[in-house]
KOLVEX-311994 format. One record per residue (C-alpha): x, y, z negated; residue in one letter. Coordinates in steps of 0.05 Angstrom, whole numbers, padded with zeros to 5 digits, always signed. Layout:
<nodes>
XYZA ...
</nodes>
This chain:
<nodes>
-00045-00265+00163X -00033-00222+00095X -00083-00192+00047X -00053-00133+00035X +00009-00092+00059X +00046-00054+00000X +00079+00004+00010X +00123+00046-00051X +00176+00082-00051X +00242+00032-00064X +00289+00088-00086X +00251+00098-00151X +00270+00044-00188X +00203+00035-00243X +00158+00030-00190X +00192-00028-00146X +00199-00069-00209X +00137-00060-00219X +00109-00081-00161X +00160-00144-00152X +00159-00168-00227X +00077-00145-00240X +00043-00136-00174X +00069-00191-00134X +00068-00235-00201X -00009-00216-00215X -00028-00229-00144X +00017-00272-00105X +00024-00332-00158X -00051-00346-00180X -00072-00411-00173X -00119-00439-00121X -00159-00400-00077X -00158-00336-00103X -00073-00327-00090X -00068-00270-00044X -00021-00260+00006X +00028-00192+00012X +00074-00166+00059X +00132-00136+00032X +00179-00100+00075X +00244-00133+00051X +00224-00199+00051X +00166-00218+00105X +00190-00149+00159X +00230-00186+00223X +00303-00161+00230X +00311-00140+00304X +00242-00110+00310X +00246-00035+00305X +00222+00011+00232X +00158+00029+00276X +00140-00042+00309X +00147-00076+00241X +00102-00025+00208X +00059-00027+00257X +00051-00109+00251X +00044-00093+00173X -00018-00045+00167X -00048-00080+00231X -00038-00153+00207X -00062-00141+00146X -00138-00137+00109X -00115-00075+00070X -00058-00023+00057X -00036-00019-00014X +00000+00046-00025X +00039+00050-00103X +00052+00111-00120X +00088+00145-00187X +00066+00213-00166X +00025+00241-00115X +00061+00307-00099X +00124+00273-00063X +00103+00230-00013X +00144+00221+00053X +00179+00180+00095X +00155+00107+00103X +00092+00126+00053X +00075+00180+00099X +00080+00142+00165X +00044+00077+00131X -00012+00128+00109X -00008+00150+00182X -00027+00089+00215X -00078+00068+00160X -00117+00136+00178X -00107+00112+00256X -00130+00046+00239X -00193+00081+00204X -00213+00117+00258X -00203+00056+00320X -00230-00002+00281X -00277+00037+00232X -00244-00003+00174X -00224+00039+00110X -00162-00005+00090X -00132+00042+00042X -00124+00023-00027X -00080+00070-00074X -00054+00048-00139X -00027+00109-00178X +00016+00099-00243X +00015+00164-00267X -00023+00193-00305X -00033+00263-00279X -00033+00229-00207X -00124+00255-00220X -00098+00316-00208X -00083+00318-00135X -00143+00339-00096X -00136+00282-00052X -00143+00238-00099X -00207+00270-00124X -00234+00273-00052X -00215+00190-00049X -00252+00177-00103X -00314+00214-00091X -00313+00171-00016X -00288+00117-00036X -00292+00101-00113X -00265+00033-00106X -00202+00045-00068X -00176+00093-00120X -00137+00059-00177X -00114+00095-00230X 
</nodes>
């Protein structure tokens, strides 16, 4: 049912404004058909259902994972297990569904990202 699942990390502070006041702005409240719809894990995850089970529903019910990140070196926790079940997703259904949007500049540094790009050009946003 959602577009795209975003994951960031909430504790620093830039990056969830960004994505609640720009992101979500940009995307969510376009007009007609080309609105898109996001899961965010505060306001559309099921209280009750466990961490795993709603991230789980996220990446699987959605079209594509959206991972913001403000640097590429420190990456754990929720962004690590999201990342986790995108790569798992990759390799049972065959569908690339990671898309990562990196704020920082010297976020072209990390080899990853320079192996992302040269795969997948159009999932890398910098």
């Amino acid at each position: 049912p959602y577009d795209a699942f975003v994951v960031f990390d909430k504790t620093q502070s830039a990056v969830a404004d960004w994505v609640y006041n720009e992101l979500r702005g940009q995307l969510e409240e376009r007009r007609g058909r080309w609105a898109l719809r996001l899961c965010l894990e505060e306001r559309d995850w099921l209280p009750g259902k466990t961490l795993f089970e709603n991230l789980w529903a996220s990446v699987y019910g959605s079209r594509k994972t959206l991972f913001v990140l403000a640097h590429t070196d420190r990456v754990s926790g929720l962004l690590r297990a999201s990342f986790l079940l995108a790569q798992q997703r990759l390799l049972e259904d065959r569908k690339d569904v990671v898309v990562l949007v990196i704020l920082s500049p010297d976020g072209r540094r990390s080899r990853y990202v320079r192996l992302r790009q040269r795969l997948c050009r159009q999932s890398v946003l910098l």
